[in-house]
N, C-alpha and C positions, 0 to 999 in steps of 0.2 A: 847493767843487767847482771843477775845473779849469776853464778858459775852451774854451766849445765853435770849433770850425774846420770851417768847409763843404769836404767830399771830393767833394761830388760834387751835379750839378742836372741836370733832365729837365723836358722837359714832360710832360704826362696831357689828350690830347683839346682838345689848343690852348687848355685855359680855365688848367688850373693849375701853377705852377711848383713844383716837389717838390724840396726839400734833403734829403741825410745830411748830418747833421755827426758830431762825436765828440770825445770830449775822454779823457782817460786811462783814464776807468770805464766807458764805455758810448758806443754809436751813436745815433745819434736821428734823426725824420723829423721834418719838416715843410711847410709847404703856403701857397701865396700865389697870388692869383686877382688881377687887373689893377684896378684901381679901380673903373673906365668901363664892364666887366665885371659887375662884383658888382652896381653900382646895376641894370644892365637886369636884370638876372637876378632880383634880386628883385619889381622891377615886376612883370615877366611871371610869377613866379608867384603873387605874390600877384592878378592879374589872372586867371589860369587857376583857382585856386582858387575864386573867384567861380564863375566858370563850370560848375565841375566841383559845386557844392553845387545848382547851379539845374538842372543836367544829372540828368535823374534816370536817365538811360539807362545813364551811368558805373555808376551802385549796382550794378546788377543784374550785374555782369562781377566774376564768383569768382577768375578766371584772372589772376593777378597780371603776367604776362606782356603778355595783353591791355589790362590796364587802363594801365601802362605808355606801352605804342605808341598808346594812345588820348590819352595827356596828352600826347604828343608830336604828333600829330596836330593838334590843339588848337593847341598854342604855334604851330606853322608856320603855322597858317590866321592868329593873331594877327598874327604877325610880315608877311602880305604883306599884313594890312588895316588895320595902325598906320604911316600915313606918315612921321611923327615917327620912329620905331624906322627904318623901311626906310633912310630917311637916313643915319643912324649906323652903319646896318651895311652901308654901300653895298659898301664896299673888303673886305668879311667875305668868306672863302671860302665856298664850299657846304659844306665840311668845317669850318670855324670854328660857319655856322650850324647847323649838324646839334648839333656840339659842345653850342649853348648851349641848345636844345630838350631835349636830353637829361637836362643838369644843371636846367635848371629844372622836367621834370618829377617830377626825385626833390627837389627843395625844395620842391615842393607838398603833398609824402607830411610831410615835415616834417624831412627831413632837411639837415645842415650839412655839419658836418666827415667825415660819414660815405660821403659824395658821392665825394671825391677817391681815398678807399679803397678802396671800390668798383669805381672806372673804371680806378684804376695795376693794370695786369695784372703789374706785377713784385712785387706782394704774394701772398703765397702763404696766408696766415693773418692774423686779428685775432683778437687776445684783449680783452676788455672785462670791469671790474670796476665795476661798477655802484654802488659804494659810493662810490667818489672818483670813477668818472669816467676813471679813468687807461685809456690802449690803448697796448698792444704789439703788434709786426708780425711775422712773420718774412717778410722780405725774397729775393728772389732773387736777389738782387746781393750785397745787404750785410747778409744773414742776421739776428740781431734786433734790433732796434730799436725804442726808444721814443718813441711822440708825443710832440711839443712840444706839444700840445694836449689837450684832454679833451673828453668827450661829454657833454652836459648830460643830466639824468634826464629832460626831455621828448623829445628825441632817442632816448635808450635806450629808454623808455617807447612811442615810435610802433615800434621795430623788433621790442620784445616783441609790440606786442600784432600786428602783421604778418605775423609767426611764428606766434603762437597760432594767427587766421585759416588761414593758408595749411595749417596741421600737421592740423588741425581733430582735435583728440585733447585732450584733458579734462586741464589741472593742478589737483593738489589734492594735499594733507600726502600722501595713499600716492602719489602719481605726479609728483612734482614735478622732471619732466623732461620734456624735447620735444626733437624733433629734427626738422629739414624743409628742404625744398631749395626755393632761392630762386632762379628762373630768370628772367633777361629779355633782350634782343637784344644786350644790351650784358655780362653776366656771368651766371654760375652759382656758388652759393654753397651747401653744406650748412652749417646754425648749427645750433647743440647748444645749450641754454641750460639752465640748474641755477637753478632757485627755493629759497625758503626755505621747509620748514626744513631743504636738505638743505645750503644757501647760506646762515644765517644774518645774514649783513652784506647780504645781498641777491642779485639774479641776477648770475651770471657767463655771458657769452656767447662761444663759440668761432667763428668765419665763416672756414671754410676755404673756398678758389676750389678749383674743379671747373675744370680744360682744356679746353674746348670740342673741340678734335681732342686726339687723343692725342700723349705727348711725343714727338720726333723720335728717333732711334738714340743721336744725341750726347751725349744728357743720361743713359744711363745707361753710356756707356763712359769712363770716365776715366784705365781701366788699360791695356794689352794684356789681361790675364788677362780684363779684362771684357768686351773682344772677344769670346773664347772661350766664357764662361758665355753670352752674347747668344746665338751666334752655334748653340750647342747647344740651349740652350733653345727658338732658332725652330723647328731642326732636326728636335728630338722631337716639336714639334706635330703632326708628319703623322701619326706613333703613336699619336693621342689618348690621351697619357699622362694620370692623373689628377694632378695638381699644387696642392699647397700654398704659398701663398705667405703668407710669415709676417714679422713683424717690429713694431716699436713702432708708438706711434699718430705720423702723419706720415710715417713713412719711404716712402713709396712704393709700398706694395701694390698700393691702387686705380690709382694709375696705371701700374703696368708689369701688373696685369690685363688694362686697357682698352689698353695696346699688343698684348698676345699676341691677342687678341677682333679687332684691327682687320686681323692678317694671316692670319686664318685663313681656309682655301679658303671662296671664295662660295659651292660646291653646299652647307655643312654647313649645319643647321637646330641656331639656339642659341638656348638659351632663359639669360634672366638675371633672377637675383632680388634685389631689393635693396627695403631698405624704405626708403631715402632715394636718389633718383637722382641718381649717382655717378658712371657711365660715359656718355662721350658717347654723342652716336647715331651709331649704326655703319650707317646706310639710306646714307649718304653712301658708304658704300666700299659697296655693293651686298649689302650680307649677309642673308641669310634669319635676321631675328631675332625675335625673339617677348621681351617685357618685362613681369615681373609684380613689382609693387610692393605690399608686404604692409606691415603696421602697423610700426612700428620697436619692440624691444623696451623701451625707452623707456615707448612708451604701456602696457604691462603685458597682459594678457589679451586677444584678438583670433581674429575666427576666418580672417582672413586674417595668419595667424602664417607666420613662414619654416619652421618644423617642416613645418605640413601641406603649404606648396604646396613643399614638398621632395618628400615622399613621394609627390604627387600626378603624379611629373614622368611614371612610366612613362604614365601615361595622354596623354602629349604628345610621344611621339615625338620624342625630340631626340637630335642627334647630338653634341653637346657643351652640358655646362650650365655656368653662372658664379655663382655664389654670391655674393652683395655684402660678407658678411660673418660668418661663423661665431664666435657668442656664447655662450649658453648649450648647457648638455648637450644640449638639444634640438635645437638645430640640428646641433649635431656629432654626435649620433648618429644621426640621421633623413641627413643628407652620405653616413655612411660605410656605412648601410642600404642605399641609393640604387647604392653605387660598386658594392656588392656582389651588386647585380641587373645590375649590366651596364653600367650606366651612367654614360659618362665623364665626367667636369667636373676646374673649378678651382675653390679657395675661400682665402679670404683671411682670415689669424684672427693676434689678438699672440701672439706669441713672441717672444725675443732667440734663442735658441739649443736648439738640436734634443735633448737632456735635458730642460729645463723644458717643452718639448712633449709629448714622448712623457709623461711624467710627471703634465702635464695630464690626458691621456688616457685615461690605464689608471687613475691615482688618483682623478681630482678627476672625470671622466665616465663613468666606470666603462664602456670603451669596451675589447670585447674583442681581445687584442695579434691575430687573426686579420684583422679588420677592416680593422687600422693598414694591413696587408700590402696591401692596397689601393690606397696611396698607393705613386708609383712616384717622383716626385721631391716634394724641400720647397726652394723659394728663400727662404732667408732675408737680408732687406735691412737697410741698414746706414742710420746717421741721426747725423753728428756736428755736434754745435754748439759753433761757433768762434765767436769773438767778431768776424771780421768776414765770416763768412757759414754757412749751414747746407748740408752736405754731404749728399745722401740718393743711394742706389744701389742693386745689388745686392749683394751680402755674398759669402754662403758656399751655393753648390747642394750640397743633397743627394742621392744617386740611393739607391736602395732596390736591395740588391745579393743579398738573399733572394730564393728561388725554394720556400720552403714554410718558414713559423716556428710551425708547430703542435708543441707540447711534448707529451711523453708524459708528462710527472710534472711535479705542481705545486712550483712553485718560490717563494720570498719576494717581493716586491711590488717590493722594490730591485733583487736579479736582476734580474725580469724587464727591467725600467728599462733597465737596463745594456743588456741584451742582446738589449733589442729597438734600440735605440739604435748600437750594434755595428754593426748592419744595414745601418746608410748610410753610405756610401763620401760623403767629400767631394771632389766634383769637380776632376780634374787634371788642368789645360792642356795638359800634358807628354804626356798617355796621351787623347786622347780617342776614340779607337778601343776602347780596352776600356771604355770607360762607353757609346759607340754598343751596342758587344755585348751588356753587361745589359740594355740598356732592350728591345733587340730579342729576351734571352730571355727578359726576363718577357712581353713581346708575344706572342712564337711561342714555341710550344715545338720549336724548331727546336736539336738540339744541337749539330754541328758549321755553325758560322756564317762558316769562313773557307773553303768549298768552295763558300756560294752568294752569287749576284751580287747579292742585296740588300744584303749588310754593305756592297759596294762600293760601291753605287748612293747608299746611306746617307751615309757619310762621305763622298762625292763633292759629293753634295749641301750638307752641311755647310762644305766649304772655296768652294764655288760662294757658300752664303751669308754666311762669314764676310768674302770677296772683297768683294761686293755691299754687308755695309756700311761696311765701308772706304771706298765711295768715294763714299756718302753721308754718311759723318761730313764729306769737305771740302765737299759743299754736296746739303742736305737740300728733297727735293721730296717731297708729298704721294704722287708715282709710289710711294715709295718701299713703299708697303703695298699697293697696288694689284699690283708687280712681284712683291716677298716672298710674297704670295697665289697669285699663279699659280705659282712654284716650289713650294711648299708640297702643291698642289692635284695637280700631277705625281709630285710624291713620296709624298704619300698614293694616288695611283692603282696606282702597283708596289708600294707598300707589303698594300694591300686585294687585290690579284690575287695575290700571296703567299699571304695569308691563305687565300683561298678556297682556291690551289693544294695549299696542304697541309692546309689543316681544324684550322689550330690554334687557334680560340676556340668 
């Protein structure tokens, strides 16, 4: 193997200094913590850990979050009542010692190398093989990369069983899967973890970071064209279009969900379902939301299953729903039940491409081509890995360009495929004036569209927001969802007095 060479070094929370290197084959990470560092930090937790066994008040705190902020709590009362430590860390910042309260209360859970992981927010992912010990990252910088280091089986062993706790859902030979979100002040983590026997060498564990806020405009324009798709996609929200968004595991689903979620007007009432929490809290941008967290299909049979509290949504009055993630036939055809009482949402399910979708649908869910009609766009996102970084975006919008696909005479099952698939127009930067006009006549049944002043008000609106993020791609404020909202909330206001004016839903 080649000789490795350092590209690149950062710090992580003032404690660790974080390398790539890379040599001909591969990128790789690494991690180094100060000397003078390590020794207190170990002190202190193994000193906190005393305390926290005699502490019986810790036990009783389910809330992983909580317990947490309470070990940290803990270290800081230490740190101003060990005069020997306050010395040493006289010239420490308040941010240095926050830094070292933090890392020592995750080394009293029993954590090492999995610490630094954790805290570097430019890891997007870990993977873990429990068999060797080996982790791989995917990087946000420098895309994948493998540890110089490995997880010892009593490290992997305290995060298993952390997860078990926290998922509180039963592994055994039929269910040997779990999945659970791992929150605390400092990160948000969904881990997926595979037992044996469906892992025979052992558990493999996935730790993907969760974004605290949602991603900024920037991260998902890279093109001009993605200007466009953006810049349409905000545009239609005032329509509450029902929207599919689809693509590999990774590519960006959940988080260009939880962008569209965070500018949508504050009068609406959204309800979101997910059975692992995935999307930030949107209380922060003022939104009327309502959050129902169901078993993960993972845990197997459940009477808080995503099927029922789909179906259960009419009973909740919502103005727009979000779907965490559409898995089995049940959920996707309890979704498209749902679309077809009236009720609008988004949902988020794999696909690469808009035939092995539909295809899905009609063959493998037996979901009627009527149904589909339903859906009025599908974003499919894109996901390349390069060897020195991973690319995710949006792809390819489709809009659904049918205004009735009821067949008089039954047709072969491939047909159908075809020709329900036909139906969507892939979105062109060149014309987006005539994809404004589909979406507004599947909305309204309104037929001549270039006589009223909605089509205008519409596309007017669209070049005001494609403007707007223009000039947050050169420098991005949190305004930026707060402002998109209220454009949004104006345009669905003409858009809804439309509606009533002519009586077309």
């Amino acid at each position: 193997m080649s000789e490795k060479r350092i590209i690149a070094s950062y710090i992580v929370r003032c404690i660790y200094r974080c390398y790539i290197s890379m040599n001909s084959s591969s990128n790789y990470y690494s991690v180094k913590i100060a000397e003078n560092l390590e020794s207190i930090i170990s002190f202190l937790a193994y000193k906190i850990l005393k305390k926290v066994i005699r502490d019986r008040r810790l036990s009783y705190l389910s809330d992983f979050k909580e317990f947490i902020k309470e070990l940290k709590n803990l270290v800081n009362q230490d740190l101003k009542q060990n005069k020997n430590l306050t010395s040493t860390l006289l010239n420490k910042s308040k941010e240095e010692i926050d830094a070292i309260s933090t890392v020592v209360a995750y080394k009293c859970l029993g954590f090492h190398n999995l610490i630094p992981l954790f805290l570097d927010e430019n890891i997007d992912e870990i993977y873990v093989n429990s068999s060797t010990g080996d982790v791989f990252l995917d990087h946000r910088r420098f895309g994948r990369l493998k540890a110089l280091f490995r997880l010892t089986p009593e490290e992997i062993e305290k995060l298993v069983y952390i997860s078990k706790f926290m998922a509180n859902q039963p592994v055994s030979i039929e269910n040997p899967s779990l999945k659970v979100s791992l929150l605390t002040q400092d990160f948000h983590f969904r881990i997926s973890i595979d037992f044996p026997p469906l892992t025979p060498y052992g558990p493999y564990l996935d730790i993907r970071r969760i974004h605290k806020s949602p991603l900024p405009p920037h991260y998902w324009v890279q093109r001009e064209e993605d200007l466009d798709s953006l810049s349409f996609l905000i545009t239609m929200l005032a329509l509450r279009p029902n929207i599919v968004i689809a693509g590999e595991p990774g590519s960006g689903k959940t988080s260009l969900l939880a962008f569209l979620l965070a500018i949508m007007p504050r009068k609406w009432r959204i309800i979101i379902i997910e059975d692992v929490r995935e999307l930030p809290d949107l209380s922060r941008y003022q939104k009327n939301v309502m959050y129902i967290k169901v078993r993960p299909y993972e845990a197997g049979e459940s009477q808080y299953s995503k099927e029922k509290e789909i179906i259960k949504l009419l009973h909740r009055s919502p103005d727009y729903v979000a779907i965490g993630e559409l898995q089995s036939r049940g959920d996707n055809l309890a979704f498209f039940h749902a679309l077809s009482t009236g009720i609008r949402g988004l949902g988020t399910i794999h696909a690469t491409n808009i035939t092995e979708l539909i295809n899905r649908w009609i063959n493998v869910f037996n979901i009627n081509e009527s149904l589909i009609n339903n859906i009025d766009i599908i974003v499919f996102m894109k996901k390349k890995i390069l060897k020195d970084k991973i690319s995710r975006g949006i792809g390819t919008v489709f809009i659904n360009s049918s205004q009735d696909i009821q067949h008089k005479q039954k047709v072969m099952a491939s047909q159908l495929i075809i020709k329900t698939a036909n139906n969507w127009l892939r979105l062109n930067s060149k014309n987006i004036l005539k994809f404004i006009r589909i979406m507004l006549q599947r909305r309204f049944a309104i037929e001549n569209w270039e006589k009223n002043d909605v089509l205008n008000s519409v596309y007017k609106t669209y070049k005001i927001i494609r403007a707007f993020i223009s000039n947050y791609l050169k420098e991005f404020s949190e305004k930026f969802f707060h402002d998109t909202s209220n454009i949004l909330s104006e345009l669905n206001d003409i858009l809804e007095l439309s509606l009533g004016l002519y009586g077309c839903e």
